[in-house]
Every structure is written in structure tokens, then in C-alpha cells.
PASEZA-336531 format. One record per atom (N, C-alpha, C): x, y, z; residue in one letter; residue number from 1. Coordinates in nm, 2 decimals. Example, Ala and Ser with C-alpha at 12.3 -4.5 7.8 and 13.67 -1.06 7.14 Angstrom:
BEGIN
PT     xx     yy     zz residu num
PT   1.32  -0.57   0.78      A   1
PT   1.23  -0.45   0.78      A   1
PT   1.32  -0.33   0.78      A   1
PT   1.28  -0.22   0.71      S   2
PT   1.37  -0.11   0.71      S   2
PT   1.29   0.00   0.79      S   2
This chain:
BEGIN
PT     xx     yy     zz residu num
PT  15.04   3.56  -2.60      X   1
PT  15.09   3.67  -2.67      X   1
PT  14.99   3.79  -2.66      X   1
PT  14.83   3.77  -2.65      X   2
PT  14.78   3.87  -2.65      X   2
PT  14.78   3.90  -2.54      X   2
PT  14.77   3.87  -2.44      X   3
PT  14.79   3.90  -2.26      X   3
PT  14.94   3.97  -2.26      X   3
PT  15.04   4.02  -2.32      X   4
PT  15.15   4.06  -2.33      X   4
PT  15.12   4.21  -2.38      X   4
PT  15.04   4.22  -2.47      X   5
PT  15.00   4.36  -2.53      X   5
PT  14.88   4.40  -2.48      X   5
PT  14.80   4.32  -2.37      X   6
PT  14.69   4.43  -2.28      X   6
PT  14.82   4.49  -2.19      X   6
PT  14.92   4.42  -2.14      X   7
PT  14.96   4.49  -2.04      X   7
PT  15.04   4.61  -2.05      X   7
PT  15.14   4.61  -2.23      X   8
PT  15.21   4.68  -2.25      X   8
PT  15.10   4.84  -2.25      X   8
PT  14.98   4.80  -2.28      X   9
PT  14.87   4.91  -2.31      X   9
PT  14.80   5.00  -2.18      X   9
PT  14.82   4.91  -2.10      X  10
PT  14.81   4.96  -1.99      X  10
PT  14.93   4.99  -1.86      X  10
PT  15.00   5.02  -1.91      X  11
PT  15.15   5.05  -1.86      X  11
PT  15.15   5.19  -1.93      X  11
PT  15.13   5.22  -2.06      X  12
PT  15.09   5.34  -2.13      X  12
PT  14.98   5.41  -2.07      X  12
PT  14.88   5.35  -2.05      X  13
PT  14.81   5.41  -1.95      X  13
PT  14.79   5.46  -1.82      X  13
PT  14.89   5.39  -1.76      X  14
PT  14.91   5.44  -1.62      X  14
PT  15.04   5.56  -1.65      X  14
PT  15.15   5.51  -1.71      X  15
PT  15.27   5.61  -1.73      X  15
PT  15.20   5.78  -1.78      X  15
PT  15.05   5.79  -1.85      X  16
PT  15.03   5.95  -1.90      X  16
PT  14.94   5.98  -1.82      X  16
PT  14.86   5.85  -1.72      X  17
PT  14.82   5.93  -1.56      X  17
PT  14.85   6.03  -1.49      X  17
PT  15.00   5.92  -1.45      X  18
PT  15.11   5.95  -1.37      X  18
PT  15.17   6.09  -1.41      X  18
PT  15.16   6.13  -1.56      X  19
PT  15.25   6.25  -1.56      X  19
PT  15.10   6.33  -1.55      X  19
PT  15.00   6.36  -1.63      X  20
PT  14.89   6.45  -1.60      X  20
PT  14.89   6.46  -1.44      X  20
PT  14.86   6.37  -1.31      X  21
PT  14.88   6.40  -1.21      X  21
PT  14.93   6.49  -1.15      X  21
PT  15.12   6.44  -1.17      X  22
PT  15.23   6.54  -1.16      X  22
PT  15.22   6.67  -1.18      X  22
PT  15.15   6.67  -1.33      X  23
PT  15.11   6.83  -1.38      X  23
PT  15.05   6.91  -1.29      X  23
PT  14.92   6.84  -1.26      X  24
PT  14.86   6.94  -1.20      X  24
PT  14.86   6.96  -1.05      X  24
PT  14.96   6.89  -1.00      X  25
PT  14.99   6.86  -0.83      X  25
PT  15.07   7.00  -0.86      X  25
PT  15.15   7.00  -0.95      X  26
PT  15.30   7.06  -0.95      X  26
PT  15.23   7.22  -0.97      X  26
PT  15.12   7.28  -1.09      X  27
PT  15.04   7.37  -1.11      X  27
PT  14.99   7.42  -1.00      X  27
PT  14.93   7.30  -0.92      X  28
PT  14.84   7.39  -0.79      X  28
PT  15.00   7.39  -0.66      X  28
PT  15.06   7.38  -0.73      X  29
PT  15.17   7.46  -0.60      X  29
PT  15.21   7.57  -0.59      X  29
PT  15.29   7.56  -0.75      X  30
PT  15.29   7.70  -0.81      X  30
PT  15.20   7.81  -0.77      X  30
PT  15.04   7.72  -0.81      X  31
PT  15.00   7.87  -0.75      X  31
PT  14.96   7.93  -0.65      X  31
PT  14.98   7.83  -0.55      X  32
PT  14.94   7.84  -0.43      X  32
PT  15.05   7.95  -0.37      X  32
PT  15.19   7.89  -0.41      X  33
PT  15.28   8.02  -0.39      X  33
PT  15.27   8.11  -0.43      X  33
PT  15.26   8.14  -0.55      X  34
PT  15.20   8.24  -0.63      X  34
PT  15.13   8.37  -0.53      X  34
PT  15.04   8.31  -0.54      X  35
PT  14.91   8.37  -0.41      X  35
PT  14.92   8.40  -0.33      X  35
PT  15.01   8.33  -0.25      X  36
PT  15.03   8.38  -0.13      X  36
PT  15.16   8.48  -0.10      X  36
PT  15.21   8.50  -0.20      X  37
PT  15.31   8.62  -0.21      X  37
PT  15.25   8.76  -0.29      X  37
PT  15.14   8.76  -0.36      X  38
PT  15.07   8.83  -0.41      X  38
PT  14.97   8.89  -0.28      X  38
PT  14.97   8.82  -0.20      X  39
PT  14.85   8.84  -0.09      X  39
PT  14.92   8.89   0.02      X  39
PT  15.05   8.90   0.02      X  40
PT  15.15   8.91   0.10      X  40
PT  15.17   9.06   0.09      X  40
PT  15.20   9.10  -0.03      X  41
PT  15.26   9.22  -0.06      X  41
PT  15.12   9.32  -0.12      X  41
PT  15.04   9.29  -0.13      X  42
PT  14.87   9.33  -0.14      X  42
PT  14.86   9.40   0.02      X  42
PT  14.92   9.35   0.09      X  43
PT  14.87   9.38   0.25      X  43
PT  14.91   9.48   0.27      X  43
PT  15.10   9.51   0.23      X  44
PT  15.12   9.59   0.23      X  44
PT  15.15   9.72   0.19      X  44
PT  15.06   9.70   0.06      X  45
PT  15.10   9.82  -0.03      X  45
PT  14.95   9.87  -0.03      X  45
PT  14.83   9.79   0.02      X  46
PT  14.68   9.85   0.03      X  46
PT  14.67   9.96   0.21      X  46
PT  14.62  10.04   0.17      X  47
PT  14.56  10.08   0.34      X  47
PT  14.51  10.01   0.38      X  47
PT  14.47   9.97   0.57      X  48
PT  14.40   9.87   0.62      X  48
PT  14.26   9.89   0.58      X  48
PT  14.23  10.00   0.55      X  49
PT  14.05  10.10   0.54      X  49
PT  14.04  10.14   0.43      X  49
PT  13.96  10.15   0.35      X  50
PT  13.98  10.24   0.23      X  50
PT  13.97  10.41   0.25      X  50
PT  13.99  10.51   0.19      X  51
PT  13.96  10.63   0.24      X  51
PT  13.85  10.66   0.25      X  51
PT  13.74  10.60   0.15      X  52
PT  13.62  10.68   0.18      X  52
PT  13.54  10.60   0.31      X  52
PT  13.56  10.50   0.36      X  53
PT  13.56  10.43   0.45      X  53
PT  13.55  10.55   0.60      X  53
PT  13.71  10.56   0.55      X  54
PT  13.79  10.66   0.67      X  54
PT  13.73  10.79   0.68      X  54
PT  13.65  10.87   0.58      X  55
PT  13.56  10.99   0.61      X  55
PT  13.46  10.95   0.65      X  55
PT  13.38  10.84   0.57      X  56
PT  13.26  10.84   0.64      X  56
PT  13.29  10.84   0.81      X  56
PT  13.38  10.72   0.88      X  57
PT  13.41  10.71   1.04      X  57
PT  13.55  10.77   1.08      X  57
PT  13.57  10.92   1.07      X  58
PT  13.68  10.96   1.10      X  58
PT  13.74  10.91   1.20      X  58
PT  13.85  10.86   1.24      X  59
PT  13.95  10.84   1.34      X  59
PT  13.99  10.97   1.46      X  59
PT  13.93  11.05   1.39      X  60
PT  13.96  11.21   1.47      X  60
PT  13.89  11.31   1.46      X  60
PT  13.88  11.36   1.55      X  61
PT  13.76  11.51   1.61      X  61
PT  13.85  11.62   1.55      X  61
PT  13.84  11.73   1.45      X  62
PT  13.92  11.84   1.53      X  62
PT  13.82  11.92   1.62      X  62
PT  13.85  11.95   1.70      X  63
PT  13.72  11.98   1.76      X  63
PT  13.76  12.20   1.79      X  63
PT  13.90  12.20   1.73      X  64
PT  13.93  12.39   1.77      X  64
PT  14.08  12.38   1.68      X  64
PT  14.08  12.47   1.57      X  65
PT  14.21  12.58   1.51      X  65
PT  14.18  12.72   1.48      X  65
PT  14.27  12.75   1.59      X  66
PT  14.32  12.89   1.60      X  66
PT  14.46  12.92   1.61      X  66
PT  14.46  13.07   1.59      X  67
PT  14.59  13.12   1.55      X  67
PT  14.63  13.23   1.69      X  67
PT  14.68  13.22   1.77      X  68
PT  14.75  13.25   1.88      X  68
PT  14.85  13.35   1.86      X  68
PT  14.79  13.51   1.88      X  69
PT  14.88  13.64   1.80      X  69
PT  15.01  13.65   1.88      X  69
PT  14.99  13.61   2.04      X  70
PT  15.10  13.63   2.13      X  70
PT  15.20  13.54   2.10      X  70
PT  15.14  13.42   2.11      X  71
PT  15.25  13.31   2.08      X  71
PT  15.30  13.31   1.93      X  71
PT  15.20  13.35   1.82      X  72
PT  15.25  13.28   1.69      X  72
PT  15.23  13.17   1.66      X  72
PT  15.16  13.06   1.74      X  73
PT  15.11  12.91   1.70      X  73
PT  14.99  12.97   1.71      X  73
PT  14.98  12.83   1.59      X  74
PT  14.82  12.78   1.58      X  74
PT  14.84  12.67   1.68      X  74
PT  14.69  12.66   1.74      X  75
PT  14.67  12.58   1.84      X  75
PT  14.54  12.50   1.79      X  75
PT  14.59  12.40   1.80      X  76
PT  14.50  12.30   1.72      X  76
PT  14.48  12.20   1.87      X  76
PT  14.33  12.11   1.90      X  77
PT  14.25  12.05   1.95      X  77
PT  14.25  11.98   1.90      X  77
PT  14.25  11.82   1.92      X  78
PT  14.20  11.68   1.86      X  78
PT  14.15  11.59   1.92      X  78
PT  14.03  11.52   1.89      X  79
PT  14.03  11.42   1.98      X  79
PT  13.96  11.28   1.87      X  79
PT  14.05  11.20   2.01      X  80
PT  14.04  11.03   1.90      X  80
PT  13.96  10.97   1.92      X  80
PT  13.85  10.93   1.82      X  81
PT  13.71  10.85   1.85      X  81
PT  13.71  10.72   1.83      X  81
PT  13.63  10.65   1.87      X  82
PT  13.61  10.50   1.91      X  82
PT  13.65  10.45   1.72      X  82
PT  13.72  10.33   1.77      X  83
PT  13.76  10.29   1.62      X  83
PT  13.88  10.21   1.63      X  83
PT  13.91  10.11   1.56      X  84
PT  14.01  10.00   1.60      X  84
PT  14.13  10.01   1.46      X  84
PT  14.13  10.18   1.38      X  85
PT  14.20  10.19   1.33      X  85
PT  14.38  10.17   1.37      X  85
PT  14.45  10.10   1.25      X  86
PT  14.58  10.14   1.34      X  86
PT  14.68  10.22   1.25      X  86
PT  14.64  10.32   1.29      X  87
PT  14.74  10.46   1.22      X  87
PT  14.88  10.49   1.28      X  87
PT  14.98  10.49   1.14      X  88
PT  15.09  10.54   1.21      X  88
PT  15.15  10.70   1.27      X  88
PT  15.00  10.76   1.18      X  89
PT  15.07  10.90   1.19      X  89
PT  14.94  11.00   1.12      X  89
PT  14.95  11.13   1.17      X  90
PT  14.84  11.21   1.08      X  90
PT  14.93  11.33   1.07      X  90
PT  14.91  11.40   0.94      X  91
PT  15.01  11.58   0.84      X  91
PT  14.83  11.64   0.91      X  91
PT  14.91  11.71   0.95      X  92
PT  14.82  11.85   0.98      X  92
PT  14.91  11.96   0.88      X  92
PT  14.79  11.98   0.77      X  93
PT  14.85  12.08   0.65      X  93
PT  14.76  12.19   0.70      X  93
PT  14.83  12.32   0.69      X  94
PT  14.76  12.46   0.71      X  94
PT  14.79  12.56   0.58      X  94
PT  14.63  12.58   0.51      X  95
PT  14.67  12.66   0.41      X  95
PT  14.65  12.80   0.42      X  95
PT  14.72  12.90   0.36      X  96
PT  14.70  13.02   0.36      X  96
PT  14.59  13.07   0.23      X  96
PT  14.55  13.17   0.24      X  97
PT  14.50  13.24   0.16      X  97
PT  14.55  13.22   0.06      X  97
PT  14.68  13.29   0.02      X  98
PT  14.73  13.29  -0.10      X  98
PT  14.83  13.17  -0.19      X  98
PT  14.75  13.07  -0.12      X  99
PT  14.77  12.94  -0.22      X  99
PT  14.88  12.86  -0.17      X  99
PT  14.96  12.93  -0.06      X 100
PT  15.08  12.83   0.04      X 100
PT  15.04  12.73   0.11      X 100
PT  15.09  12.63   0.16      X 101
PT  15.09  12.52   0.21      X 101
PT  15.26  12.49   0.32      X 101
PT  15.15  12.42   0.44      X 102
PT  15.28  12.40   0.53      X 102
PT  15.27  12.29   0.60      X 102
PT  15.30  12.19   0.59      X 103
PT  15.28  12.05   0.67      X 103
PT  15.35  12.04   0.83      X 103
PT  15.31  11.96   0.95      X 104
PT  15.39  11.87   1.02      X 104
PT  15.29  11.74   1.06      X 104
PT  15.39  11.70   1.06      X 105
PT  15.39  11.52   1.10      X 105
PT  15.37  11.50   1.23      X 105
PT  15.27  11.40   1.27      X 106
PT  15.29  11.36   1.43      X 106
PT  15.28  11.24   1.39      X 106
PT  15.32  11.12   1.52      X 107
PT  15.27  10.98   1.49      X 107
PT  15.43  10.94   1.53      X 107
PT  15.43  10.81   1.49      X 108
PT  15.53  10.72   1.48      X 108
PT  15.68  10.76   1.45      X 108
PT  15.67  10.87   1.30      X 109
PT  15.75  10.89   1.28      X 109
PT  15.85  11.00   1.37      X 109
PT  15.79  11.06   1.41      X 110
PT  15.79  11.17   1.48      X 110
PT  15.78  11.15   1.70      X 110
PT  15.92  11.20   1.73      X 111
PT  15.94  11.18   1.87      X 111
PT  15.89  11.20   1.99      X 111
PT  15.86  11.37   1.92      X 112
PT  15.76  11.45   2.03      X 112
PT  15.62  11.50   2.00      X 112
PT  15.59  11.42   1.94      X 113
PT  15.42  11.44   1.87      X 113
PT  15.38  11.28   1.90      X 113
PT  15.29  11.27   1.99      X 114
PT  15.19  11.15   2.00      X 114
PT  15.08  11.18   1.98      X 114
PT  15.01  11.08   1.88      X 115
PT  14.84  11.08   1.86      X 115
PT  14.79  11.05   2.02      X 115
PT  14.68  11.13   2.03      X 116
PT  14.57  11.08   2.14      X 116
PT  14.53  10.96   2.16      X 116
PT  14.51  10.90   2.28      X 117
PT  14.44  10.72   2.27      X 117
PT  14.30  10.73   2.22      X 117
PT  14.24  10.64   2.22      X 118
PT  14.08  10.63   2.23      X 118
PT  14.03  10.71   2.31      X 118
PT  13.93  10.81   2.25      X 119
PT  13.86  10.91   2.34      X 119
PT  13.92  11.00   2.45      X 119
PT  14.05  11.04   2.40      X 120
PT  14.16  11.13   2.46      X 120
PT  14.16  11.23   2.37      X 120
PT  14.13  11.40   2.47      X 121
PT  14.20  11.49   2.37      X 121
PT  14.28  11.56   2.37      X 121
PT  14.41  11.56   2.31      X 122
PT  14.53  11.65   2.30      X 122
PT  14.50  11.77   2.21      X 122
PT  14.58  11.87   2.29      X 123
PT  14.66  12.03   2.17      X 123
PT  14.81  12.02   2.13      X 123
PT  14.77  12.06   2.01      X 124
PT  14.90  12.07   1.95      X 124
PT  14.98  12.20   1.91      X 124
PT  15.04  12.27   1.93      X 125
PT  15.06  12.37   1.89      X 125
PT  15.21  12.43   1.77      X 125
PT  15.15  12.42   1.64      X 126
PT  15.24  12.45   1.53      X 126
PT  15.33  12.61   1.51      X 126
PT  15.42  12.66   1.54      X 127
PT  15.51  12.79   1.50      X 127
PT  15.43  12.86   1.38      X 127
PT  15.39  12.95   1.37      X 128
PT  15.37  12.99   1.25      X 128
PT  15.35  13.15   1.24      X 128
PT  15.42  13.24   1.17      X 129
PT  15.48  13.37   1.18      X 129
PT  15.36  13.44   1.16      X 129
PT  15.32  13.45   1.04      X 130
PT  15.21  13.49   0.94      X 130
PT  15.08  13.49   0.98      X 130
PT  15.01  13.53   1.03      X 131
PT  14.84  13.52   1.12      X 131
PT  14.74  13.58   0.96      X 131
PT  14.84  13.66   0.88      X 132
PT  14.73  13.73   0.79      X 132
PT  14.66  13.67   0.71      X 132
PT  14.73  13.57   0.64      X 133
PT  14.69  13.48   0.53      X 133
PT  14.61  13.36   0.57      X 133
PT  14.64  13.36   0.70      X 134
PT  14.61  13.21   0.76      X 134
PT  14.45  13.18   0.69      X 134
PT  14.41  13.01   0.64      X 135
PT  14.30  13.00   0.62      X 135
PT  14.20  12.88   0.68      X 135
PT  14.30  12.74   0.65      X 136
PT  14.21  12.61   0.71      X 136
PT  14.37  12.55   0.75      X 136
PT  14.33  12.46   0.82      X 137
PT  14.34  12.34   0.87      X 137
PT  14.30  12.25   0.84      X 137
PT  14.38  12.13   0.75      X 138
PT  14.29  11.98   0.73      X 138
PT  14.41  11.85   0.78      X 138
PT  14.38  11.76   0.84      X 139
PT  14.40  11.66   0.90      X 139
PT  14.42  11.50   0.83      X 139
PT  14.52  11.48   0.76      X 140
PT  14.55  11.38   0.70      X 140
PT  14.58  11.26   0.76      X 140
PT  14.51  11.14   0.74      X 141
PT  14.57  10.98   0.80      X 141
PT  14.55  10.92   0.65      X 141
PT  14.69  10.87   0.67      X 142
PT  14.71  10.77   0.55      X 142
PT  14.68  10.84   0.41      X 142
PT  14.71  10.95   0.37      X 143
PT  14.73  11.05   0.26      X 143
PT  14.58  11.07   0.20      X 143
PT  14.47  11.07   0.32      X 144
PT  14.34  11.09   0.27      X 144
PT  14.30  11.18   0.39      X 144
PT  14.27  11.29   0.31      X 145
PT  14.18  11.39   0.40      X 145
PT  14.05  11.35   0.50      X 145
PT  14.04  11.36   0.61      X 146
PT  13.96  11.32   0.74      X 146
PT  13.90  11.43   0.82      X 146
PT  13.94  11.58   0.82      X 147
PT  13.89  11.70   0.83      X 147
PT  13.95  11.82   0.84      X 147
PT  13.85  11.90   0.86      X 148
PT  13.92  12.01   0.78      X 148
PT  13.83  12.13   0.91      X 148
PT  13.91  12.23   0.86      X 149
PT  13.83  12.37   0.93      X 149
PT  13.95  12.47   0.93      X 149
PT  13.80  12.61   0.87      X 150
PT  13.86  12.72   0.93      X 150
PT  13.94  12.76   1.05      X 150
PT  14.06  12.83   0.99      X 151
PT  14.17  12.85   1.14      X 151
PT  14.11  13.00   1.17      X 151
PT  14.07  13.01   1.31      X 152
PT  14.05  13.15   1.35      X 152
PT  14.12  13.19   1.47      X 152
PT  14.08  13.32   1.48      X 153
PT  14.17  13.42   1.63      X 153
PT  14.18  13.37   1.73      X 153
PT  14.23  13.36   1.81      X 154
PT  14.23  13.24   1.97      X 154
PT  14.21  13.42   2.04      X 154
């Protein structure tokens, strides 16, 4: 009889093993998916660089913006420096004097605007009517400023 109630006692003991186990087999799955969908969509909602990263080693020279009276473009110089960034695209914003702003887009999105390769320099040349007000030129990758400069007389 008493050999009947060690076993029933240890049948209770294996059966709340067995479920603690379970528990925490089943816990570390959860979170392992968890994680890995968190780490998933972290990738793509973070930049690959941080911005101040990206000033300190700009991705781009401007190396000349000027404003071209005959043509009416500004004529902007770039060149792309050693760096294993992978950018889809840089806003060349030009402000005026009097507080205006005018963006275009090159890159990926954009058909007939390609970024420069590694240590290649392209011109770009933006339409722009107005020479009077003209003031700077700054160069945007990934919605963080990377340089800037006064636009002058070509």
C-alpha cells in the first residue's frame, strides 16, 4: 500500500514538470518570434546610418552652385566620396532670400537624374527663373542635411 502512494506522488511530480517545461519551451517561442518581427520592421523603418553619423562622413562633395543668367539654371557640381552608403536618392533644396523654398529629387525615384558612383563627378542643372533672391543650396540624403552652400554668379 505504501509503494502505491510514492508513485501516485511522483506522477504529480512529473505531470507539473511536464507542464512548467511546456511553459517555458512555448514562452521562448513566442518570443523569439516576437523579436524577430520587431527586428524585422526596426530595419526598415531605422536609416542604415544615423544622421549625425552621415555629416560627420558625408556621402557627397558639393564641390560648385551657381546661378547661370543665360540659361536660368543653377548649376550644381557633385561628387561621391568613398563610402559603402546605400542611398536611394538626395532633394537638392534651393532657398531664396526671402524665405522660399524649392526642392528636386534625383536617385531611384527619379528617371533622369542619377547619383554619381564612387569618386565620380556629375552636374546637375535645375530651371530656375529668379537669380535675385537666390541664396544656398543644401543637399539632402535620407531627410538629413549633408551640405550646404552659397549659390553664386556662374
Amino acid at each position: 500500500m505504501r509503494n502505491l502512494l510514492n508513485r501516485k506522488g511522483i506522477s504529480d511530480v512529473v505531470a507539473v514538470s511536464t507542464l512548467i517545461l511546456l511553459t517555458v519551451v512555448a514562452a521562448s517561442m513566442v518570443y523569439v518570434s516576437v523579436l524577430g518581427t520587431i527586428n524585422k520592421a526596426g530595419a526598415q523603418l531605422s536609416p542604415e546610418i544615423s544622421c549625425l553619423e552621415m555629416q560627420g562622413r558625408s556621402p557627397f562633395e558639393l564641390k560648385d552652385a551657381c546661378y547661370n543668367q543665360n540659361t536660368k539654371e543653377i548649376e550644381v557640381k557633385m561628387k561621391r566620396k568613398l563610402g559603402n552608403y546605400d542611398l536611394s536618392g538626395v532633394d537638392f533644396v534651393v532657398s531664396t532670400s526671402n524665405g522660399e523654398m524649392k526642392k528636386w529629387q534625383c536617385g531611384d525615384l527619379c528617371g533622369n537624374c542619377i547619383l554619381p558612383n564612387i569618386e565620380e563627378t556629375k552636374n546637375y542643372y535645375f530651371s530656375f527663373s529668379d537669380s535675385l533672391n537666390l541664396d544656398s543650396l543644401e543637399i539632402y540624403a535620407e531627410k538629413c542635411l549633408i551640405s550646404s552652400r552659397k549659390i553664386r554668379m556662374c
